[in-house]
VOPAGU-2260 file (C-alpha; in pm, 1 decimal, decimal comma):
REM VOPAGU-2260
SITE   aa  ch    i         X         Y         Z
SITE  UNK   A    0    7816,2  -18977,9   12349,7
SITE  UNK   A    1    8019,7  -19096,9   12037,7
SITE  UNK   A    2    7970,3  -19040,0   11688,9
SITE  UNK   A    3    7845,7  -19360,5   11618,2
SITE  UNK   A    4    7565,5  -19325,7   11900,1
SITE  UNK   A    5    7199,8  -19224,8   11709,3
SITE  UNK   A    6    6897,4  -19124,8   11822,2
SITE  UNK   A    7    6835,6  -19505,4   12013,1
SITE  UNK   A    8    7073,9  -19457,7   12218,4
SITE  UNK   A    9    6952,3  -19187,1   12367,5
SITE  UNK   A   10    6768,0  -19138,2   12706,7
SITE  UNK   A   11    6398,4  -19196,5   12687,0
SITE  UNK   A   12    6330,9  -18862,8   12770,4
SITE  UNK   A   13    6606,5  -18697,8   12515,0
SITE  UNK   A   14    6487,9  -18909,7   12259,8
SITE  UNK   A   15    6162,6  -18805,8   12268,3
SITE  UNK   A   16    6269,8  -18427,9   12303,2
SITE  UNK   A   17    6446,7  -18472,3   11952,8
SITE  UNK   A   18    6141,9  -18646,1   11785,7
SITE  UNK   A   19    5901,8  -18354,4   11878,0
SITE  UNK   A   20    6168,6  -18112,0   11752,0
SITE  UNK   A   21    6175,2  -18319,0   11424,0
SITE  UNK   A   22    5797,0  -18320,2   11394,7
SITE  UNK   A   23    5845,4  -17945,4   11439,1
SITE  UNK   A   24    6021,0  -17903,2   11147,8
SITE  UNK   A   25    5908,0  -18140,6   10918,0
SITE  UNK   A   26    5612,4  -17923,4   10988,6
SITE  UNK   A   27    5732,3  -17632,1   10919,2
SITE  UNK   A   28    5934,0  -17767,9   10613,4
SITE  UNK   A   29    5652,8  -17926,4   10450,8
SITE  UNK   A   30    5428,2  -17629,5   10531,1
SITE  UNK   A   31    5626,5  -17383,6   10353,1
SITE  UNK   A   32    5655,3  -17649,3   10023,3
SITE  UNK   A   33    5253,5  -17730,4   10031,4
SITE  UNK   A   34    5103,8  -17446,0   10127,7
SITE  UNK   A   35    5085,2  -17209,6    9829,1
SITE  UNK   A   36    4914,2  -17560,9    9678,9
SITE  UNK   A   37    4684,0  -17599,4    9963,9
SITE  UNK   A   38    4554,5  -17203,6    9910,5
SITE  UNK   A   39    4519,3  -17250,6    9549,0
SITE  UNK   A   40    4314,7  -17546,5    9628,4
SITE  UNK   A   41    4067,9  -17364,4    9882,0
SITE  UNK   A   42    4017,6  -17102,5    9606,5
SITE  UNK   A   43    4064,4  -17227,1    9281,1
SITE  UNK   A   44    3735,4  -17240,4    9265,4
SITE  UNK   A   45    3654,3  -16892,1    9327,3
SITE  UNK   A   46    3922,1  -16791,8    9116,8
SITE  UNK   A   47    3715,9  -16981,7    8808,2
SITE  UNK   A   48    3432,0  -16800,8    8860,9
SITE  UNK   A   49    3587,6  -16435,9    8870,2
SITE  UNK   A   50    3748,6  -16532,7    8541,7
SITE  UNK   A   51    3429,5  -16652,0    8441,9
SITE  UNK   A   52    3320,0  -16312,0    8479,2
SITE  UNK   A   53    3544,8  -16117,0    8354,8
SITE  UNK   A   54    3458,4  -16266,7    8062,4
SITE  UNK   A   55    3111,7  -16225,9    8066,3
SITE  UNK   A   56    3176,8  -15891,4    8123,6
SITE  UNK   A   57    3388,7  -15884,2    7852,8
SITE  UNK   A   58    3073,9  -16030,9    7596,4
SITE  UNK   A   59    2863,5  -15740,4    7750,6
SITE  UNK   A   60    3054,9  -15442,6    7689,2
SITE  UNK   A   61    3150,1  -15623,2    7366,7
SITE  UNK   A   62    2834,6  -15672,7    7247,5
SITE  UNK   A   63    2626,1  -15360,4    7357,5
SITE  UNK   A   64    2904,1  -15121,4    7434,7
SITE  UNK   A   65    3077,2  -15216,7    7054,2
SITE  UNK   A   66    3393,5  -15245,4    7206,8
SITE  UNK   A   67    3685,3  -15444,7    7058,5
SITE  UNK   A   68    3727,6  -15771,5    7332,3
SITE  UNK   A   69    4097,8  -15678,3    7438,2
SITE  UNK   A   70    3888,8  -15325,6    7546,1
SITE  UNK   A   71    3617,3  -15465,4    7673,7
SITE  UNK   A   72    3808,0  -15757,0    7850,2
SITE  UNK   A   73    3949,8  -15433,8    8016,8
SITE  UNK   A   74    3616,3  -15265,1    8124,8
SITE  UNK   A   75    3477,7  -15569,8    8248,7
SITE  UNK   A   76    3823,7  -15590,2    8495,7
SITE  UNK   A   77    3798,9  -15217,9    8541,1
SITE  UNK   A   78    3416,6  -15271,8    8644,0
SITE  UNK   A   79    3472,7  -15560,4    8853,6
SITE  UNK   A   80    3756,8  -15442,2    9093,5
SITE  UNK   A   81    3601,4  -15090,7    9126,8
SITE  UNK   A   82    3876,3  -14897,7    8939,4
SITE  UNK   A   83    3596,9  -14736,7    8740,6
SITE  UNK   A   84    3809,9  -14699,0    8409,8
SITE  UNK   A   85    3508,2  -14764,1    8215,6
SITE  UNK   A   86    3136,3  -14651,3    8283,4
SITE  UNK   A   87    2915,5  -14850,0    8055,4
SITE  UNK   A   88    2646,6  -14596,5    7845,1
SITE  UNK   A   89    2855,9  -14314,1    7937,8
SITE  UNK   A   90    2717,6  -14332,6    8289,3
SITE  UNK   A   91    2328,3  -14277,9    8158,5
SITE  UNK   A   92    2172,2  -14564,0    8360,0
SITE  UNK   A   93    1793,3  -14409,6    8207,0
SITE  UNK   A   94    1853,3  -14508,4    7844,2
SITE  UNK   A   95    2098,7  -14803,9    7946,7
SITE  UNK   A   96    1939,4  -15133,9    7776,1
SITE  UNK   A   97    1803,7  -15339,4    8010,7
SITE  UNK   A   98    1894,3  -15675,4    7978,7
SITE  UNK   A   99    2287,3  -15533,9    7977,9
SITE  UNK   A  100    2183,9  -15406,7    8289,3
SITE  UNK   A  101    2056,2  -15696,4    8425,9
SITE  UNK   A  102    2343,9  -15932,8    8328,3
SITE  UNK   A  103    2609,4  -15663,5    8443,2
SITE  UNK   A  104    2418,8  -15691,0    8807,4
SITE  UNK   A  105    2442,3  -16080,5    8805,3
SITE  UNK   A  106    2808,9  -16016,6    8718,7
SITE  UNK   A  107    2899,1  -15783,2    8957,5
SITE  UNK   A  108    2686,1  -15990,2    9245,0
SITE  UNK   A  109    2861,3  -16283,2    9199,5
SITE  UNK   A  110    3206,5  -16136,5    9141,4
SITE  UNK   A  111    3180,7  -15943,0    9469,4
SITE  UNK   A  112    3058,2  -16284,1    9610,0
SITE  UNK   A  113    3394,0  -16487,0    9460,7
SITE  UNK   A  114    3608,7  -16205,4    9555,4
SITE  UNK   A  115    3503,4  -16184,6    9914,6
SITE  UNK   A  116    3557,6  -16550,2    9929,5
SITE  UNK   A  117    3924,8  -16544,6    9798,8
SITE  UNK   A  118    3969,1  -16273,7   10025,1
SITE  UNK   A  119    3847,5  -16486,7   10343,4
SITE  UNK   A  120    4059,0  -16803,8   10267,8
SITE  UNK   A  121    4340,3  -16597,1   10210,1
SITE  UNK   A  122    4305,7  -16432,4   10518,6
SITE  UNK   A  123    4217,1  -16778,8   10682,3
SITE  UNK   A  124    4544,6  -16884,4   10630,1
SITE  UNK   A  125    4727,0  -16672,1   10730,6
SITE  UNK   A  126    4596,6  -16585,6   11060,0
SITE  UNK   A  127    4594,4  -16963,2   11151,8
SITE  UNK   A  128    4737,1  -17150,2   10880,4
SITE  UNK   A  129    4491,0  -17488,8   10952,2
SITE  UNK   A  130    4491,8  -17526,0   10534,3
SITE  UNK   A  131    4928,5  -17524,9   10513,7
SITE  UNK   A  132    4908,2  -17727,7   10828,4
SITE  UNK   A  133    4669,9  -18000,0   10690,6
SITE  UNK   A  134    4829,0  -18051,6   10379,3
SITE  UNK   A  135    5165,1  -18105,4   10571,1
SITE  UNK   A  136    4987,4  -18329,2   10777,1
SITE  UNK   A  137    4882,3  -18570,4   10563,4
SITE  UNK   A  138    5203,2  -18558,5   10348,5
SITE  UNK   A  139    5376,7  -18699,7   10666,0
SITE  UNK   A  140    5138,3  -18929,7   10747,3
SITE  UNK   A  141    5207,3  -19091,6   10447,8
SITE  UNK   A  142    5579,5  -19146,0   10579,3
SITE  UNK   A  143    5468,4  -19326,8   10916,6
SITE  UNK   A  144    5549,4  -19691,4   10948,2
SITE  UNK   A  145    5454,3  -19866,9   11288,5
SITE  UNK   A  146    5319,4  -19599,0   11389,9
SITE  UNK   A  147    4940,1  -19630,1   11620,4
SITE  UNK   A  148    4611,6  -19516,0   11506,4
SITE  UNK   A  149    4421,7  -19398,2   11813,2
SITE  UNK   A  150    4029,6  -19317,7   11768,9
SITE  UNK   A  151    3891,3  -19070,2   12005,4
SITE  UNK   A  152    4047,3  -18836,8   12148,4
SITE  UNK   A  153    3892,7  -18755,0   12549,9
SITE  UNK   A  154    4031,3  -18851,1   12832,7
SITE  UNK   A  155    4117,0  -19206,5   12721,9
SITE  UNK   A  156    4264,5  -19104,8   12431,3
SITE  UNK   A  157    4468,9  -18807,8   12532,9
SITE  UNK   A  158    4640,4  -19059,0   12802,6
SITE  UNK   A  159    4714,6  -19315,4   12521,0
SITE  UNK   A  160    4883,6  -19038,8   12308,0
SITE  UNK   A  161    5050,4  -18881,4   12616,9
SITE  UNK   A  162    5190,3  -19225,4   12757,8
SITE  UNK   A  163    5324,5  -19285,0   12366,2
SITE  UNK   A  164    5489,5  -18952,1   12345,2
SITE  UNK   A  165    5662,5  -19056,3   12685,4
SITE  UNK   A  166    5752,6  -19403,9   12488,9
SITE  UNK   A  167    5856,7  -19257,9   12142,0
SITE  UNK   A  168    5602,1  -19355,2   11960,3
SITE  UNK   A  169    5465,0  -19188,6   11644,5
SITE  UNK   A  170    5059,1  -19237,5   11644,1
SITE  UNK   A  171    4784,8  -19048,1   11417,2
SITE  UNK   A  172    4444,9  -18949,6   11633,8
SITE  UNK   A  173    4109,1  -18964,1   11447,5
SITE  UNK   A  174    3866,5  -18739,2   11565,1
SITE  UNK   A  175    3506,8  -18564,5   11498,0
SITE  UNK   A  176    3584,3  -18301,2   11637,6
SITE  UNK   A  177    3675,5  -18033,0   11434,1
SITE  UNK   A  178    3793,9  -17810,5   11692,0
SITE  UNK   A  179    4010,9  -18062,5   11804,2
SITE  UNK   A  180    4122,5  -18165,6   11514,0
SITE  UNK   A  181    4250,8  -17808,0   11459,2
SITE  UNK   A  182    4364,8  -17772,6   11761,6
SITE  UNK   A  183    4602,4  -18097,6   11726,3
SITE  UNK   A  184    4750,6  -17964,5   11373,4
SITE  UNK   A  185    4819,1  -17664,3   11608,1
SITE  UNK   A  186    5000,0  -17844,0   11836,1
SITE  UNK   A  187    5196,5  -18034,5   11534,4
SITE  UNK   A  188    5040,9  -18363,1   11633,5
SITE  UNK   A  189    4916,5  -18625,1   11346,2
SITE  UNK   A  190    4574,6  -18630,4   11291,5
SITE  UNK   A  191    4268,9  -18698,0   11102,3
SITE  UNK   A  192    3939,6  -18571,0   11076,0
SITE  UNK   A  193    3726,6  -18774,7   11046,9
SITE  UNK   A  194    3331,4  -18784,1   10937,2
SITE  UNK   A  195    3093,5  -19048,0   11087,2
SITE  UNK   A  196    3019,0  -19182,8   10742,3
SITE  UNK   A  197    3313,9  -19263,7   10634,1
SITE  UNK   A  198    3596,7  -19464,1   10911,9
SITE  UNK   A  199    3764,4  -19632,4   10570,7
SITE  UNK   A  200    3797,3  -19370,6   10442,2
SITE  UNK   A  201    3955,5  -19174,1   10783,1
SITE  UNK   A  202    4176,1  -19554,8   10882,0
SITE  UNK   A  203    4342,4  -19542,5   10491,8
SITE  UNK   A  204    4443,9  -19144,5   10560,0
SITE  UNK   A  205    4607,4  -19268,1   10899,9
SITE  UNK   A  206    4766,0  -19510,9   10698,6
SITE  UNK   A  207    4629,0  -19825,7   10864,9
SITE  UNK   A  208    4837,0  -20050,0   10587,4
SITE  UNK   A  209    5170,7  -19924,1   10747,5
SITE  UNK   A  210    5074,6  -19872,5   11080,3
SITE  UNK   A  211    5137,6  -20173,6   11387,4
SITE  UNK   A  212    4765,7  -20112,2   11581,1
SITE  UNK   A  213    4529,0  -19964,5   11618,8
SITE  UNK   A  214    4366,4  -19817,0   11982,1
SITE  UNK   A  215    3983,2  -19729,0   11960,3
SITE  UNK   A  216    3907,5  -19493,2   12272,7
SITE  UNK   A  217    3570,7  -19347,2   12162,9
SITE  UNK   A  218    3314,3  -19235,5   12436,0
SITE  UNK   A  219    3043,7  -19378,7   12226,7
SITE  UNK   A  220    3045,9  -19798,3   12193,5
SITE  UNK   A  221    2858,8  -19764,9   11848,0
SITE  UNK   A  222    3113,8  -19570,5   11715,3
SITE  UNK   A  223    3372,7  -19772,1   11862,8
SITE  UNK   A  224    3223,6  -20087,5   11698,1
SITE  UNK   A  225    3233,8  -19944,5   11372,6
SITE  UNK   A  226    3616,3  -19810,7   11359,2
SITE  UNK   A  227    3638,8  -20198,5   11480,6
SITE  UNK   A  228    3486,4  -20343,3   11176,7
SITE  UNK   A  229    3613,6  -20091,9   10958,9
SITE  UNK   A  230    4034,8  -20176,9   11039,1
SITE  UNK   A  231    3967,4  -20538,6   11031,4
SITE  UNK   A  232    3822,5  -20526,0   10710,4
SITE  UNK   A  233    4125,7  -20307,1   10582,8
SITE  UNK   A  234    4359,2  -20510,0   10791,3
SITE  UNK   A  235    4255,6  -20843,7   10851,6
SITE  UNK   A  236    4626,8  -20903,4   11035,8
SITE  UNK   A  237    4667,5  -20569,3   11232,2
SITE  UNK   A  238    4596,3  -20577,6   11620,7
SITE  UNK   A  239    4317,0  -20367,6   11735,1
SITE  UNK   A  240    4243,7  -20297,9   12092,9
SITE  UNK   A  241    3918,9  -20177,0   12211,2
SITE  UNK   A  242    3781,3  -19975,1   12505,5
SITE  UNK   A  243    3399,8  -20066,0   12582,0
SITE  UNK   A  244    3189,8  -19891,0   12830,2
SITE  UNK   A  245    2910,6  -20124,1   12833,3
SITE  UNK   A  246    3046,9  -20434,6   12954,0
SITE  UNK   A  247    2775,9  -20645,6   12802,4
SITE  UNK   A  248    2886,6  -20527,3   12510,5
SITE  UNK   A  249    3266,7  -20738,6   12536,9
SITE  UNK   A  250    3180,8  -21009,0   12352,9
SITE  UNK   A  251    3042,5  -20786,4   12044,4
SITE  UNK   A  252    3353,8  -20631,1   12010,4
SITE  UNK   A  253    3535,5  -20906,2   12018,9
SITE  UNK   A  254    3329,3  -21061,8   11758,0
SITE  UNK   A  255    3368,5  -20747,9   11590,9
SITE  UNK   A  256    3762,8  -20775,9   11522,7
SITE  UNK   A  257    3869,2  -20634,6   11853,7
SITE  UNK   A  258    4212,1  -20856,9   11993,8
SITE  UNK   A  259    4163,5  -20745,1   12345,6
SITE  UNK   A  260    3893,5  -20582,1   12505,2
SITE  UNK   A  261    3910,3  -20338,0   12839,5
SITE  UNK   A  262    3543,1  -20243,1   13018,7
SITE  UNK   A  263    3664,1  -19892,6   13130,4
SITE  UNK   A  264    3401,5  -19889,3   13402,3
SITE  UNK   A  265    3417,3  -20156,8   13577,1
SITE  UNK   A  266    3824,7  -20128,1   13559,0
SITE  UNK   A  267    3821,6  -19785,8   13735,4
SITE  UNK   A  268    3555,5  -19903,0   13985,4
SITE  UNK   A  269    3782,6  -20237,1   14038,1
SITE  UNK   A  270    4071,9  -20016,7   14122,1
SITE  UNK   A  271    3869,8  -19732,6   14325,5
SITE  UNK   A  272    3714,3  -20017,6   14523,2
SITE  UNK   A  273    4072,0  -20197,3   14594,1
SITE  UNK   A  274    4171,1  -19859,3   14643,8
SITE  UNK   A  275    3942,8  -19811,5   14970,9
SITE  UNK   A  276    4035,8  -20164,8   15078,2
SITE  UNK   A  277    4392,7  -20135,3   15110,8
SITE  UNK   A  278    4623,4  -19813,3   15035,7
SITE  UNK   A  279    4905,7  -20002,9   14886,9
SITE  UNK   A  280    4723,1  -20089,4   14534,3
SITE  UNK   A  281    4940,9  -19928,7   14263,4
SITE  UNK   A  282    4756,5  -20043,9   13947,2
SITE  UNK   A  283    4549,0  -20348,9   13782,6
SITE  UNK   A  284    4674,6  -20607,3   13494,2
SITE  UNK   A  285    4366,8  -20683,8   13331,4
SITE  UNK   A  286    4431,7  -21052,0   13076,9
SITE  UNK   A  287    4190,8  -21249,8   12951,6
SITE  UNK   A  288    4363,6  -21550,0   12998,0
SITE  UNK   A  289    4389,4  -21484,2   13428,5
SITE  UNK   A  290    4176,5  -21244,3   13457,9
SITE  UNK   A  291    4204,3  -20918,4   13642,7
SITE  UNK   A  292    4513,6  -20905,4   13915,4
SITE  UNK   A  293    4624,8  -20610,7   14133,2
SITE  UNK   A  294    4983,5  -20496,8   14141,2
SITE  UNK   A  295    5083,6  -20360,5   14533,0
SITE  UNK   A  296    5349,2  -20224,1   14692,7
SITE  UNK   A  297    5492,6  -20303,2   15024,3
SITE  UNK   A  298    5700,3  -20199,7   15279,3
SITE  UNK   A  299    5915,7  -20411,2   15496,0
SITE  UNK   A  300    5872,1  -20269,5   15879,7
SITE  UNK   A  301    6083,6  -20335,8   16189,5
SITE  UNK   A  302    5831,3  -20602,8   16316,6
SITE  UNK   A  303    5793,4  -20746,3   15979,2
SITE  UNK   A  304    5772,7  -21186,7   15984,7
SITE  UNK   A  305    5907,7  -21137,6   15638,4
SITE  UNK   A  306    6279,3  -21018,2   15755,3
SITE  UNK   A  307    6521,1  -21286,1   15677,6
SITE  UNK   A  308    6312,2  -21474,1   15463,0
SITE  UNK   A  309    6352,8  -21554,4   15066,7
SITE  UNK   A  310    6128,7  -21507,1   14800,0
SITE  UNK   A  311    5958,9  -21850,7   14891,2
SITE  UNK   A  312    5782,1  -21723,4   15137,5
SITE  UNK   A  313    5634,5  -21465,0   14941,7
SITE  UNK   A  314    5562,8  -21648,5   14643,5
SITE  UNK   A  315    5296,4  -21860,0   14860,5
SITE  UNK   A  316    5080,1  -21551,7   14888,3
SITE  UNK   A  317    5182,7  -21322,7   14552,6
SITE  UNK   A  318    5342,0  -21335,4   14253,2
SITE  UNK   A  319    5667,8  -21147,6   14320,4
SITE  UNK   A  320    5741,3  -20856,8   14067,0
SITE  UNK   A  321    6034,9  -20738,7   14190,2
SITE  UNK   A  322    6219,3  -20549,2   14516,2
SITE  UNK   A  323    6308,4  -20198,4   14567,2
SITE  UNK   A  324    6631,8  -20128,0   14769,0
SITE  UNK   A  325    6794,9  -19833,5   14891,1
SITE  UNK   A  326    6556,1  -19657,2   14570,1
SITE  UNK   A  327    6731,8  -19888,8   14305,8
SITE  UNK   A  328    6577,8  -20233,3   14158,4
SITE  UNK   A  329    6729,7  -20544,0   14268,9
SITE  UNK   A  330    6886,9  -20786,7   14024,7
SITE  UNK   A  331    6926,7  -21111,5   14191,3
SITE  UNK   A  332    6606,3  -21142,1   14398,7
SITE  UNK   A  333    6518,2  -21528,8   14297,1
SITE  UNK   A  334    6893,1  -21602,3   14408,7
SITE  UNK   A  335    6827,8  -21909,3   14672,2
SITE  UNK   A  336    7076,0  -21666,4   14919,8
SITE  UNK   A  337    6876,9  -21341,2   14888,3
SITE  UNK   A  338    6692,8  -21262,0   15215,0
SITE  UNK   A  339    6444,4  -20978,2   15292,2
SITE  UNK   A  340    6561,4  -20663,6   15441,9
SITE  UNK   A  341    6360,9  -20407,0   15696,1
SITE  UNK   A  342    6268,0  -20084,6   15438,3
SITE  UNK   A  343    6317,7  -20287,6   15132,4
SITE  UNK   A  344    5984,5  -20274,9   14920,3
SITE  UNK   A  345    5805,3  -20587,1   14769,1
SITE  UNK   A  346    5637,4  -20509,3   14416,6
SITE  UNK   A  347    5364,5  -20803,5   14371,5
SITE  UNK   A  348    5087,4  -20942,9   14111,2
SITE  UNK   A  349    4778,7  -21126,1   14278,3
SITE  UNK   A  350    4433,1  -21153,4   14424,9
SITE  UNK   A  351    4311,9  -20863,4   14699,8
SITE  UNK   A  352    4245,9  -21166,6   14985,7
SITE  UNK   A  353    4624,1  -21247,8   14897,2
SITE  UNK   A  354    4763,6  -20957,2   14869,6
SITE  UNK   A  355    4592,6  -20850,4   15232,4
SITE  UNK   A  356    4745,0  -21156,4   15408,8
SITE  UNK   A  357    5117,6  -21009,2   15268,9
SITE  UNK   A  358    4997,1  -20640,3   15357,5
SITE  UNK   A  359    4943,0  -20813,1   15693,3
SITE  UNK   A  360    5226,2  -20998,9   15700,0
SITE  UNK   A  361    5463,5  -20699,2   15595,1
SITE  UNK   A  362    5302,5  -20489,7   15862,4
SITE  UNK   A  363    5242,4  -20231,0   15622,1
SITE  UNK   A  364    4900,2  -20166,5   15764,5
């Protein structure tokens, strides 16, 4: 490869080695510049309230003790982290007032209760690092352009995101899940959490304005029909393809916003039925516009009628595809001089009676 070759002009396969190695460490890049801010957000919180106290500590000894603040801003520290510089009343709890000791144990219960806390998202992220992670996350997210929203992420929606990570493709998965969710950041894979009130919200994080579609894979219709609604309302113009597992319910999704609708059910069962019919069935084109249509595979035998013959011949039974030859694709197959050849292997689009009669005809049975 030249120098003027880039990263398009690369194999499939090396390209998409190179764009999980970037994701890798853009990861780790963006990690190590937002994390520090994503632990100060997870605590700042706590960290208010222990200064809140130390303060109020500091009025207490101030006030009863008679100490000047700067020394009682000390003992209230001192008190606080269990140093023990300072004991208040000399260590006489008898003749200690009261209501300095009961404002001394609401400080010390709830400073024990932010310091623990601090203590816990500290160690949080360190040990897994989901807080660093998620920042960096959504920082690149907001850099994705064309990229694919998928929703769901089961078995549907791990083979959408697997067969786009074979293509190239940069896609962000929303999930409830939170243990997937986690698990993806893990894994240095874009994704979203997100909450069952609030798609809109979850589809603008993703970055629906910049992305090309969006694939909604959900187990549950309802939820499907909502993420549905949801992007066309954000994006009146963006493509959104839907999986439904009621089929009655194909119609409602498409009035919904959905471009094309798949029944996953009835699909599978289409192709495990065709599958028990004939063992030649390699997959199923499902189209709106001609419905669904098998894609086979035959073999040319010894005995087969179709030796010798053109692509006429096949074209009265199938919709020919293509021809496989000596493991390589052929080129000129519609050329009025190609002929069939015993081994070669037809690739064809059509009904199961027609595609039996060519099974028949190819003596592939």
């Amino acid at each position: 490869m030249n120098a003027s070759d880039d990263i398009f002009g690369t194999t499939p396969v090396k390209r998409n080695a190179i764009r999980k190695q970037s994701h890798k460490i853009s990861f780790l890049f963006y990690e190590a510049i937002y994390g520090p801010l994503a632990f100060a957000k997870a605590i700042y919180r706590q960290v208010i309230v222990l200064g809140a106290m130390f303060i109020w500590g500091a009025v207490i000894f101030s006030y009863y003790g008679k100490l000047p603040f700067v020394n009682s801003l000390l003992a209230s520290v001192s008190t606080i982290t269990t140093i023990g510089l300072y004991v208040p009343n000399g260590g006489n709890f008898v003749t200690m007032n009261r209501t300095e000791a009961a404002l001394l144990i609401v400080m010390i219960i709830v400073s024990v209760g932010a310091g623990a806390s601090i203590v816990q998202g500290a160690v949080n992220t360190v040990v897994n690092g989901d807080l660093a992670k998620s920042e960096a996350d959504k920082k690149l997210i907001m850099r994705l352009k064309e990229h694919v929203i998928i929703f769901g992420y089961t078995h549907l929606g791990k083979y959408v995101a697997e067969k786009l990570d074979d293509l190239g493709f940069d896609y962000v998965v929303l999930t409830r899940d939170p243990n997937i969710y986690h698990e993806l950041l893990r894994k240095n894979i874009f994704a979203i959490h997100e909450f069952q009130t609030q798609p809109m919200v979850a589809l603008k994080e993703a970055g629906i304005e910049r992305a090309r579609i969006v694939v909604v894979t959900h187990d549950n219709d309802s939820d499907n029909m909502l993420v549905i609604l949801s992007a066309r309302k954000l994006r009146p113009d963006i493509r959104i393809i839907s999986v439904v597992h009621d089929q009655s319910l194909i119609e409602t999704s498409r009035d919904a916003g959905a471009d094309m609708v798949i029944p996953a059910s009835v699909t599978v069962g289409h192709l495990l039925a065709l599958s028990a019919v004939t063992k030649d069935l390699v997959g199923i084109v499902f189209s709106e516009k001609i419905g669904t249509k098998e894609i086979a595979q035959f073999s040319i035998f010894k005995k087969s009628a179709l030796i010798g013959k053109g692509m006429q011949e096949v074209s009265k039974l199938a919709t020919l595809i293509g021809v496989v030859r000596d493991d390589q694709v052929v080129q000129n197959v519609f050329d009025p001089t190609f002929t069939l050849m015993e081994n070669d292997t037809l690739l064809v689009l059509g009904d199961p009676t027609k595609l039996q009669e060519l099974e028949e005809e190819a003596k592939a049975l």
